[in-house]
C-alpha positions as CSV (number, residue, x, y, z in Angstrom):
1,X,0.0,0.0,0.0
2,X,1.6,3.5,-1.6
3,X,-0.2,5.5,1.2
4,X,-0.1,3.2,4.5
5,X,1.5,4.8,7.1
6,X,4.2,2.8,9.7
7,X,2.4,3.3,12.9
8,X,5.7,2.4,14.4
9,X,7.3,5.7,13.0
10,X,4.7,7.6,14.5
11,X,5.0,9.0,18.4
12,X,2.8,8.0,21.0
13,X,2.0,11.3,22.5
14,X,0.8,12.1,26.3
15,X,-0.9,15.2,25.1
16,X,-4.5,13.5,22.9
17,X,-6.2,16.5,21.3
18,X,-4.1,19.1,23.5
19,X,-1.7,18.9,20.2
20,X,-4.1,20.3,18.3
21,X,-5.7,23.1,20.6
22,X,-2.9,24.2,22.5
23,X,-3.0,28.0,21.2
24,X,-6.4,28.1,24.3
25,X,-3.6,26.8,26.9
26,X,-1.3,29.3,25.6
27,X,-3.5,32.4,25.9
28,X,-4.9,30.9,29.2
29,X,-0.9,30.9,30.6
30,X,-0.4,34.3,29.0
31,X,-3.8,35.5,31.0
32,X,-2.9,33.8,34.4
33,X,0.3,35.1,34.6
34,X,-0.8,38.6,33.5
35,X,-3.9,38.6,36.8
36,X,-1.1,37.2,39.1
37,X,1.2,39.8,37.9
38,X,-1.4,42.1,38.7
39,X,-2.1,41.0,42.0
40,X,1.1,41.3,43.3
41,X,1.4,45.1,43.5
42,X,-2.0,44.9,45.4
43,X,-2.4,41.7,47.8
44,X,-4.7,43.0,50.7
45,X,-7.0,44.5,48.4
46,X,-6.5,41.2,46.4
47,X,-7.9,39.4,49.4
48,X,-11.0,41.4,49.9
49,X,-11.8,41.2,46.5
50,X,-11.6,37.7,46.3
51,X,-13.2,37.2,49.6
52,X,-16.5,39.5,48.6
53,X,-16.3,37.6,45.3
54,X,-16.8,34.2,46.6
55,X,-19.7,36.1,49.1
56,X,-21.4,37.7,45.7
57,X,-21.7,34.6,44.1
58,X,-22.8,32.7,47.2
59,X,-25.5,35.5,47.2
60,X,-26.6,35.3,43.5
61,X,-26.5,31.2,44.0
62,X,-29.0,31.2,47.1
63,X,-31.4,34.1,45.3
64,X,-31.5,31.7,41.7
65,X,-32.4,28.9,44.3
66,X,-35.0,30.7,46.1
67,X,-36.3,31.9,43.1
68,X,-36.2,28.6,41.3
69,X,-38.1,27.0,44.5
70,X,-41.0,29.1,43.8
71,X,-41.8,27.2,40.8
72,X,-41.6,23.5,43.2
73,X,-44.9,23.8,44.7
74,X,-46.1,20.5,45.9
75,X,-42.7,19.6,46.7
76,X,-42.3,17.7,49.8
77,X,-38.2,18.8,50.5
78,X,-39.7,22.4,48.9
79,X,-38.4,23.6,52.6
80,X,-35.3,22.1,52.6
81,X,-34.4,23.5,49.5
82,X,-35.5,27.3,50.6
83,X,-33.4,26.5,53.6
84,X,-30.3,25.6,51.5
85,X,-31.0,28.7,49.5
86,X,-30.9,31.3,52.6
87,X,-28.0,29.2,54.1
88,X,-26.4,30.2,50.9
89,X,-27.4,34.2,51.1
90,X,-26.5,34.3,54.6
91,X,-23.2,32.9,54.1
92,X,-22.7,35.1,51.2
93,X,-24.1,38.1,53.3
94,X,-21.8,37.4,56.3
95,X,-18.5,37.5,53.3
96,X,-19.6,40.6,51.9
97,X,-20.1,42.4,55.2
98,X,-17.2,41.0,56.6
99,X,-14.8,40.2,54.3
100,X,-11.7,40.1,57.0
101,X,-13.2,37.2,59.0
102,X,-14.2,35.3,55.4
103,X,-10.7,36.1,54.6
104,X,-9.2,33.8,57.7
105,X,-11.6,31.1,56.9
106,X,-10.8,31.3,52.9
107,X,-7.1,31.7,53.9
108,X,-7.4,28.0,55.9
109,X,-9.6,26.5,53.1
110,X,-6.9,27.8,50.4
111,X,-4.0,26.1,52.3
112,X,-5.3,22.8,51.9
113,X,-6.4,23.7,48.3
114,X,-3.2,23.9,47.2
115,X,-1.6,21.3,48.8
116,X,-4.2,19.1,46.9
117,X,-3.2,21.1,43.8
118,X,0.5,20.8,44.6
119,X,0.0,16.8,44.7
120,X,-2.4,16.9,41.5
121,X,0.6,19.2,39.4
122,X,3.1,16.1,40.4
123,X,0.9,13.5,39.3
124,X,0.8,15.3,35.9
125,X,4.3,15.8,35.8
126,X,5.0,12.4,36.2
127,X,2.5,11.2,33.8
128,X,4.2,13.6,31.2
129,X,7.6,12.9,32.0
130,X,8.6,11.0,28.9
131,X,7.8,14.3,27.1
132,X,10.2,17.7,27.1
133,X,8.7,20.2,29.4
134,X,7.9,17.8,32.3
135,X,9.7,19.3,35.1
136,X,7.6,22.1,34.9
137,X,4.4,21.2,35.7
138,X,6.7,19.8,38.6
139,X,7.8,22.6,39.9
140,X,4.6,24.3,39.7
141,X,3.1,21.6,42.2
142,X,6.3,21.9,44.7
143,X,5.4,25.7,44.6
144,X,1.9,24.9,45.4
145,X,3.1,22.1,48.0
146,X,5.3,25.0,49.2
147,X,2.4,28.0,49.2
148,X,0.0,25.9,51.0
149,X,2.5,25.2,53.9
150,X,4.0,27.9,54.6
151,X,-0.4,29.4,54.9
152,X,-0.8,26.6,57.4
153,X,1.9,27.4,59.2
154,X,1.2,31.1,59.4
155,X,-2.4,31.4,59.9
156,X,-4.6,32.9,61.3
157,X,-1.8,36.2,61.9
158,X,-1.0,36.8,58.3
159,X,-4.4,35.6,56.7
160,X,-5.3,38.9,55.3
161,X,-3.0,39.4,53.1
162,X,-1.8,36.0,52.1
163,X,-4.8,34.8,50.0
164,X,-3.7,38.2,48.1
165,X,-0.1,37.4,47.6
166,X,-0.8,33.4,46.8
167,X,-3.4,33.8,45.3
168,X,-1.1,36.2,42.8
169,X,1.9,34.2,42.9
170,X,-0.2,30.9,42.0
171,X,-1.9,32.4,38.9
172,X,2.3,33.2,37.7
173,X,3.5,29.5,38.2
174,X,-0.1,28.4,37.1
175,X,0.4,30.3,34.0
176,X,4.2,29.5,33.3
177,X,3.4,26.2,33.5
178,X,0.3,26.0,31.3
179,X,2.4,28.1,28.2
180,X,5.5,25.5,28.8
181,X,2.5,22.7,28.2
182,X,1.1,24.3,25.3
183,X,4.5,25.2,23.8
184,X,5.1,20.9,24.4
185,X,2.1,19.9,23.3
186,X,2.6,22.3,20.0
187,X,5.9,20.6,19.5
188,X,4.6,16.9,19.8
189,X,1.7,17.8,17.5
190,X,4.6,19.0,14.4
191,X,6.2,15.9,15.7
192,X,3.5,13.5,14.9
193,X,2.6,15.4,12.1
194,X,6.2,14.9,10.8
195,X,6.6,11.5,11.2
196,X,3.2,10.7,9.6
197,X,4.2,12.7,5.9
């Protein structure tokens, strides 16, 4: 067969559709380190921000849910659901109005956050490691490790301005390590593409 093509000359990539659509993971790195950039120059207000945020869209969640129970009449958790609904508004409420004390909580739920992140990143890294650009994603979860231990360590004293300055420096190593993925995953794709003329 003239046109067959030796599957053995092709390379197995770790990357699936990624090769082709990696320009979104570029412009997501290039976005992610330009916020964290951002955020640097401004980490308490960075905190309060995120914290009223999170209480906002609490807020708007419990009001769509109390809105959408009016139309569950006949119900018979109708009254659980409305419950869940002001739980949600009240919690959002308490953010808003008090975005220091959210902070402190959000500060102790973000440590933990990124430790799971940290130990997600290394997985990755691993499962990439044949291809060039592994280490990266690597370091990026040892920053994360690294971030989320050093907020354990430190709270409750420093929490209102460390989801600020994390939160910042995250969304840089986030973002570095997305565009040296994308720049991989570009690479493999010409690869493949390549070894299959």
């Amino acid at each position: 067969m003239p046109n067959s093509i030796n599957l053995t000359s092709v390379p197995i990539t770790v990357f699936g559709e990624l090769e082709k659509n990696w320009g979104w993971l570029l412009a997501f790195g290039l976005a992610s380190v330009a916020l964290g950039t951002l955020g640097l120059g401004m980490t308490f207000m960075f905190t309060e921000v995120t914290a009223v945020f999170i209480g906002a869209l609490l807020i708007v969640g419990g009001v769509l849910q109390l809105l959408e129970g009016m139309k569950c009449r006949g119900w018979k958790s109708i009254a659980w659901h409305v419950l869940i609904a002001l739980l949600y508004v009240g919690a959002g409420l308490v953010t808003v109005l008090h975005p220091q004390l959210a902070a402190l909580s959000l500060t102790l739920m973000l440590a933990w956050i990124l430790v799971g992140i940290g130990i997600v990143r290394g997985v990755i890294a691993f499962q990439m490691r044949p291809a060039r650009g592994w280490i990266w994603p690597l370091l990026s979860g040892l920053v994360s490790l690294v971030l989320g231990g050093m907020i354990l360590y430190e709270w409750p004293e420093s929490g209102l301005w460390f989801i600020g300055l994390y939160v910042a420096i995250e969304l840089i190593f986030n973002g570095w390590s997305y565009l040296f993925i994308a720049q991989a995953a570009r690479a493999a794709g010409k690869r493949r593409k390549q070894a299959a003329a």
